[in-house]
N, C-alpha and C positions, 0 to 999 in steps of 0.2 A: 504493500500500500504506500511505504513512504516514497519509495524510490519510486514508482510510478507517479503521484502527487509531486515530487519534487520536482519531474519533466515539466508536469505540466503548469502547476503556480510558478513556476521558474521564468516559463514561456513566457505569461502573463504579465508576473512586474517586470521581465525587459520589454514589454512590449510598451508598459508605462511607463517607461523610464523610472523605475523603482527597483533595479538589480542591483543588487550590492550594496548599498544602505545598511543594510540592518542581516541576522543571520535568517534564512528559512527553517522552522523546528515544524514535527508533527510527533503528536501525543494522540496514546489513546485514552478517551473523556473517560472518567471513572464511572458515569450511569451511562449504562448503555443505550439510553433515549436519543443521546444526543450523538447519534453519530457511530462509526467504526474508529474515525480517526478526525482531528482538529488541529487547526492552526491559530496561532496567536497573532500572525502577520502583519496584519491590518493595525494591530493598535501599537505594536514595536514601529511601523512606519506612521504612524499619524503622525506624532510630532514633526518627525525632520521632511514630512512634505505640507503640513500644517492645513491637515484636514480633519473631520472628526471620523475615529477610526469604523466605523458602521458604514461613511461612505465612503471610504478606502476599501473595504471589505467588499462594498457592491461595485466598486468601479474590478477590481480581480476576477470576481467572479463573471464579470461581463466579458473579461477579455480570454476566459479559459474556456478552450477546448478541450475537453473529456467526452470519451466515448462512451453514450447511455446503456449501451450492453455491460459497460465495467463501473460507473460510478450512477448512480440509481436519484440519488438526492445531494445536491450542495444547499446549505442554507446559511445565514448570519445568525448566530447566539449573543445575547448578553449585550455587552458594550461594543464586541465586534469581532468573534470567533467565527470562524469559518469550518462549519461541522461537514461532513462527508460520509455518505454512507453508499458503501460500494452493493453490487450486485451477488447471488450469490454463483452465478455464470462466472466472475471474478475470480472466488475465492478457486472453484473447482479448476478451471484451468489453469490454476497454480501446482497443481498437484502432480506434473510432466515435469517442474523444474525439480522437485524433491528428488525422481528418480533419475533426471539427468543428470543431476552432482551426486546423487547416493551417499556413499562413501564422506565424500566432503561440505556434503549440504551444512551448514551451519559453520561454516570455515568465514571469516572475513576479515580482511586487510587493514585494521584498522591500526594493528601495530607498526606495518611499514618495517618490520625489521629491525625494530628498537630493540637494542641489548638490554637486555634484562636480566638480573638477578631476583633466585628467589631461594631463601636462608629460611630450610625448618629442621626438625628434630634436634640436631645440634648438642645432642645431650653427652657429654661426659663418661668416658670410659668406664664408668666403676659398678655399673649393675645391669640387666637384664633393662629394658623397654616398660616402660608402665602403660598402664591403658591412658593417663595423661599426654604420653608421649607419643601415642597409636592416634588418637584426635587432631593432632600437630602435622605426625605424617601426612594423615587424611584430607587435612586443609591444605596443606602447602600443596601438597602434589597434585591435586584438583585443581586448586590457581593456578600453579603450574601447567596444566593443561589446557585449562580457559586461556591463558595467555598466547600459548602455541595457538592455538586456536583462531585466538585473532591477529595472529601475526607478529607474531612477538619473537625475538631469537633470544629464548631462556635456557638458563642453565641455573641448576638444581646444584641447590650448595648446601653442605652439613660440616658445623664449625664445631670444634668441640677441643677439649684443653685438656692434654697427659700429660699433665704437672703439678705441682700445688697441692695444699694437705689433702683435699678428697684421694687423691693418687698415693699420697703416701701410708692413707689408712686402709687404702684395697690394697698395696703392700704389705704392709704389717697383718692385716686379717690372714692374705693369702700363706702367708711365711706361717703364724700362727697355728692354720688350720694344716700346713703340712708339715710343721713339727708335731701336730698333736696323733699324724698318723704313724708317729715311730715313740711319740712319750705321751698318751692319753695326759698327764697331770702340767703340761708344757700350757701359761698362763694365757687365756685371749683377750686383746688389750678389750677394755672398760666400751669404747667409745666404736670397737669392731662392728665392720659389715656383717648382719648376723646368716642372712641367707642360706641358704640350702647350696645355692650355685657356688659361693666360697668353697666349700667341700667338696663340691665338682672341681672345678679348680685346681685345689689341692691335689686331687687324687689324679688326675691329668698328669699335672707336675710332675711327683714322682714317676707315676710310668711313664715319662720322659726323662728325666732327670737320676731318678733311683734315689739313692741317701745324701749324693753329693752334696746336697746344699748345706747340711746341716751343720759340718765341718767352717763351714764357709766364715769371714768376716760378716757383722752382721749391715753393715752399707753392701757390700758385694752380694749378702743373701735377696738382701731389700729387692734391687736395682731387677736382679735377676725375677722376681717374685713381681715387679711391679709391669715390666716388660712381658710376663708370659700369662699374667693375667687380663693387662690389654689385648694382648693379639685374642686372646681367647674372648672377652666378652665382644670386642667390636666385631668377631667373625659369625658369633650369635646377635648382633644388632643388625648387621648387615643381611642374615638368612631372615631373620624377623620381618624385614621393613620389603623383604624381597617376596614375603609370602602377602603380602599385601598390594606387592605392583611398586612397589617405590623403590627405584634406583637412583642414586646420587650422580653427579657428573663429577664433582669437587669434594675434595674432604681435605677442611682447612685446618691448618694446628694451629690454636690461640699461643702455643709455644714458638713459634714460630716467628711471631712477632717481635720476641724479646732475643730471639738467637740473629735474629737480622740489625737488629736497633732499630727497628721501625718503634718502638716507643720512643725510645730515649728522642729522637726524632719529635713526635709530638709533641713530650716536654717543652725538646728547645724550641720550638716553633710556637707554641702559646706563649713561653718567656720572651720569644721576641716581640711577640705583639702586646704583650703585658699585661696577659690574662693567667700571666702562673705566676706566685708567688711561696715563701715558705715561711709559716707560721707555728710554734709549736712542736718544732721539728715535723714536720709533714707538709707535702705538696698541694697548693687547691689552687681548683680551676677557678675566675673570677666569675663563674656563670651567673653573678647579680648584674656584672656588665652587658650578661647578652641576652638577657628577659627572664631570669628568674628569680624566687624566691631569695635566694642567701648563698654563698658561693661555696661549692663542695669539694670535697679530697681526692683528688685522687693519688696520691701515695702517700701509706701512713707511716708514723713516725719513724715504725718498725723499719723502713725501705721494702714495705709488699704493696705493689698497687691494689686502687680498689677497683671493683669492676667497671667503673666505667673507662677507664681508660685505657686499656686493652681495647673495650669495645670503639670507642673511639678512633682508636688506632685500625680497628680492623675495617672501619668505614671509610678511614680514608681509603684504603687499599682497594676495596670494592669500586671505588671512585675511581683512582688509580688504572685500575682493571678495565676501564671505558665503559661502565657498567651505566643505561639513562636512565632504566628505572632498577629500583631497589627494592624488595618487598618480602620483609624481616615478620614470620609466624614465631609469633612467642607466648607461651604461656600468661597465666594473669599474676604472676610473680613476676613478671619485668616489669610491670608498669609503670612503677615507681622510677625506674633507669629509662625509659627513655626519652623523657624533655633533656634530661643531662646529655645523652646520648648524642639527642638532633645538636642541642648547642653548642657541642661541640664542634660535629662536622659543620654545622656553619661560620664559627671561628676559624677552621684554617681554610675558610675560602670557598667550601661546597654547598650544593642547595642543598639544603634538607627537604625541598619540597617533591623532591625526587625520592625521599624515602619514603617508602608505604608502610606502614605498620599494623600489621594484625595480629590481635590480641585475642585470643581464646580462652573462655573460660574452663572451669575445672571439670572433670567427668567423676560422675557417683555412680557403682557399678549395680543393679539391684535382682534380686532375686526372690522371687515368692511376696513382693511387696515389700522386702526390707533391703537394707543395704549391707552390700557383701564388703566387709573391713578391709582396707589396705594400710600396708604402714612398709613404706620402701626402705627401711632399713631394719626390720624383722622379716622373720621367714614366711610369715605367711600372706605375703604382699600378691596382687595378684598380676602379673605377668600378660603383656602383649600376647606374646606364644600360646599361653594358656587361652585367654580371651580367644584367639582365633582357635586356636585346637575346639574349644565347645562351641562357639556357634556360625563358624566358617569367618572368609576371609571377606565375602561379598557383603555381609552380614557385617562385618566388623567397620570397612569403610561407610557400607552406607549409615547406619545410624550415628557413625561420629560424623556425618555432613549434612544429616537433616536436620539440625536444627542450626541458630544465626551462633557465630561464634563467641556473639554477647551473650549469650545465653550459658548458664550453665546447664552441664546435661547430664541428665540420668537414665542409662544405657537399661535397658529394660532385658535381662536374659532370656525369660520365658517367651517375650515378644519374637526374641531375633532368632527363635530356635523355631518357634512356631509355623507350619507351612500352612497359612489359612492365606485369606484376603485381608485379614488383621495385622499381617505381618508387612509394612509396606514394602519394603525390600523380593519378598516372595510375588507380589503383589505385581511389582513391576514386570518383575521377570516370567511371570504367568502370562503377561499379557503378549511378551515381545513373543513366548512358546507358543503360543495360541495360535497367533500369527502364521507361525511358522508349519503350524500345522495345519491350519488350514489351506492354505496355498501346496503345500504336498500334496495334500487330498481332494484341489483343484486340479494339480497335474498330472493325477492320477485318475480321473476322470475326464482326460482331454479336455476340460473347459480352459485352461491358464497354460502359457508358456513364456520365458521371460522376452518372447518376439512382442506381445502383446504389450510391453509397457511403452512400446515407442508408436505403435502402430495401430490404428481401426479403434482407439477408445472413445466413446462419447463422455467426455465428465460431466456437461449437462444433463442426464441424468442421474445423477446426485442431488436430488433436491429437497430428500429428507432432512428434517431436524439437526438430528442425531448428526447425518454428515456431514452438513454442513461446519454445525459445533465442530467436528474433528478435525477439518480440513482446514477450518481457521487455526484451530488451535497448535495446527502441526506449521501453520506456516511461521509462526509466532518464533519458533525458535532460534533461527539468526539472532535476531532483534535478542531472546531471555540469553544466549550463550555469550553478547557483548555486554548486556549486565551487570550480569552474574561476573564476568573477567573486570569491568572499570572499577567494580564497587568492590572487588574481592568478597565476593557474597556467594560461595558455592554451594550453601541449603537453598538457596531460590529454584535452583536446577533442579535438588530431588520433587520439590515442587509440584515443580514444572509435568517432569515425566510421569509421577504418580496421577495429577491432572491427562497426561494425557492416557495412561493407562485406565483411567475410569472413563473418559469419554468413549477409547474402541472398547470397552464393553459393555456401555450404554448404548454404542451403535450396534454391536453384535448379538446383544438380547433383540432388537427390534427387530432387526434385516436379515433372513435369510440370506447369506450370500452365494453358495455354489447352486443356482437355482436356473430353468431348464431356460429363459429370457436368460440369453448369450449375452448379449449389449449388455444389458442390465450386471449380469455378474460380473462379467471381466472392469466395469468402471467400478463395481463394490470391490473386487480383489486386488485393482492397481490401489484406491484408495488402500485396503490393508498393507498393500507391502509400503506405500507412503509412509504407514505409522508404521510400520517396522524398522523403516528406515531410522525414523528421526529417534526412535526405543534404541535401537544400536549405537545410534553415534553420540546419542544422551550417557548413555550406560560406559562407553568408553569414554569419556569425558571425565566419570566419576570414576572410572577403575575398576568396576565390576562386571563382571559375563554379562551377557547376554544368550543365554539358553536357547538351543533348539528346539529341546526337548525336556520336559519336567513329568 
């Protein structure tokens, strides 16, 4: 609709000398009375031709050409809207481009190629993946998607830090729990990783190692104990995040920073502009100079930075990197760091306005109507792996992205396990099956072949209800996949699809489709595979199958 409207009101104000003034926008009205689609046009140009926008709006509409087969009603709303209500011959003969692109139907250019970076999971060497950290995958890699999607050239970055006391106390645990497999009464420090996986670990170890270590210096044991505990959990993060679809391109070390001097670098470069100072024996940023509250540390007296400036530093780097856009998933425990964060990168020179920030809240696991207890530094925390071992992997991304990532969510077990039409996830995936089956059992009947989606269809014969609803509905989705990607809002999508998975079975209860009227079925079956189409490319967007067969 827009792109069709946009030829033709385009036409119009060059024809009045009114192109380029002002932008052309088209919305769709929220009551459906007024229209399919609207324009504001008219009253963004009154002033600067200095007319009242109502006869601005009739002087357009007098100059536009639209063909009455494709737009049915133009009329003036309110102080000077221009409502539009297309045909529904319109909508249906939309339904040959769904299957011309297929595959890429809902692909649009509107990134042009812009580098992008997009920084999730990021989590720290020292435990297994939480169902927090499964919600993080879930978003990023989704935006991630919707980006590619719209043209965007991203790369998929996980930053995480093998250094600093979290590392040295999965050292010490790991050392701990593999002395205890040769002296049972050998002390576990107060403050240890208590987990289960620690004692995998351990028991790894020696069957690599044997008793060697035990002899060893205890920095020599550490070093050795802290190193084969990394490799070991990051090769369990990496199979985790892999049984979910999510592959990294980059895995950045926050150590990495300080072994290059890219801090010490930031330091000197805030002291030269005179936003570092030392106070107290400790380092701060003057961030009351660059719009905040009261100026903050970042290195304590101790000589250990605080986290912001590492992260600081690693922004610049991103920047650095030729990176235009930025777009950092992070839990609802950063929030507090990131004004520091942006003010930073705008001190040494970068926009911030090129950093995206999304913030997710926390996930509560629940079971039988209660909540199933975590606690990430006892044993019986519960584990990405697990969560996906009980109620699948499809299961597991869709309900961390059906709701807004302001929201906190409580992951409902019995729901995601359940194969009803309750289960939306199941839900979807019934429908895109459905599909699939029926079109089998078209071509098994001689009525369908896929010669027929380019050839001999009448879609004006689609003039049920039902179809029409779907056929709108399916065309909808360019327009919900750039959304969903500008606003980083990737629960709009499951949405989206559940919406359209309830309208083809609103139409499928009504319509007979493999029925003995040829014409008639083959426009009811190219429509199905329409909605099959757009079920598919929705469903890989979000990272989950799309089923043949259920």
């Amino acid at each position: 609709m827009k792109k069709y409207l946009t030829d033709k009101v385009g036409g119009a104000l060059k024809s009045l000398s009114y192109d380029g003034i002002t932008k052309l926008t088209f919305e769709k009205p929220k009551d459906e009375t007024h229209g399919d689609i609207t324009t504001n046009i008219a009253m963004l140009l009154a002033k600067s031709v200095k007319k009242n926008p109502r006869v601005v709006a009739q002087e357009i509409i007098g100059k536009l050409e639209v063909d009455p087969k494709y737009v049915s009603k133009v009329e003036i709303a309110g102080p000077g809207f221009i409502n539009f209500r297309f045909t529904d011959e319109f909508y249906t003969a939309q339904i040959g481009n769904i299957l011309k692109h297929a595959e890429s139907f809902g692909k649009i250019n509107i990134g042009n190629g812009k580098k992008t970076q997009v920084e999730y999971v990021s989590a720290n060497p020292t435990g297994p993946l939480s169902v927090g950290h499964g919600r993080q995958a879930a978003v990023g890699d989704t935006i991630a998607n919707l980006l590619e999607w719209t043209g965007h050239d991203v790369t998929r970055e996980y930053y995480y830090n093998n250094a600093g006391r979290q590392m040295r106390m999965l050292a010490e645990s790991t050392y701990a729990r593999y002395r205890q497999l040769f002296d049972s009464s050998y002390i576990f420090p107060e403050d240890g990783y208590q987990g289960d996986y620690i004692c995998k670990i351990a028991d790894d170890l020696k069957k690599d190692r044997g008793d060697s270590i035990v002899a060893m210096p205890s920095e020599e044991a550490l070093t050795i104990c802290k190193e084969f505990a990394e490799q070991e959990l990051f090769g369990a993060i990496k199979k985790v995040l892999a049984r979910m679809g999510v592959v990294h391109d980059v895995f950045f070390n926050e150590d990495s920073l300080y072994k290059s001097g890219k801090i010490e670098e930031v330091i000197t470069e805030f002291r030269n502009k005179g936003l570092a100072y030392d106070q107290d024996g400790a380092v701060w940023l003057k961030t009351s100079a660059l719009g905040l509250d009261q100026d903050r540390v970042i290195v304590k007296s101790t000589g250990e930075p605080t986290y912001r400036l590492p992260d600081i530093a690693y922004h610049r780097e991103k920047f650095r990197r030729g990176f235009e856009l930025i777009v950092d998933v992070f839990g609802a425990d950063h929030i507090a760091t990131i004004p520091d964060v942006l003010a930073g990168v705008k001190a040494l020179g970068y926009d911030p306005e090129k950093v995206k920030v999304v913030i997710h809240q926390f996930v509560t696991l629940m079971r039988d109507g209660e909540q199933v207890k975590m606690s990430k530094r006892l044993a019986n925390f519960v584990t990405l792996d697990e969560l996906i071992d009980e109620v699948g992997s499809d299961a597991v991304r869709f309900f961390f992205l059906m709701r807004s990532t302001s929201s906190h969510l409580e992951f409902d077990l019995n729901l995601a396990k359940e194969q009803s039409e309750k289960n939306p996830v199941y839900y979807l995936q019934y429908a895109h099956a459905r599909i699939a089956s029926i079109l089998r059992f078209a071509e098994e009947q001689g009525t369908f072949n896929m010669a027929d989606i380019s050839t001999g269809i009448d879609y004006s014969l689609l003039k049920g209800p039902t179809e029409i609803a779907l056929t709108k509905l399916l065309l909808d989705f360019p327009e919900t996949i750039e959304s969903c990607a500008m606003h980083f809002e990737p629960h709009r999508l499951t949405t989206y699809l559940q919406d359209i998975a309830a309208a083809f079975h609103r139409f499928y209860h009504e319509h007979r489709i493999v029925i003995p009227e040829l014409d008639i079925a083959k426009a009811r079956l190219v429509l199905c595979l329409a909605a099959k189409t757009v079920l598919a490319n929705g469903c890989a967007i979000l990272g989950i199958t799309a089923p043949e067969r259920m």
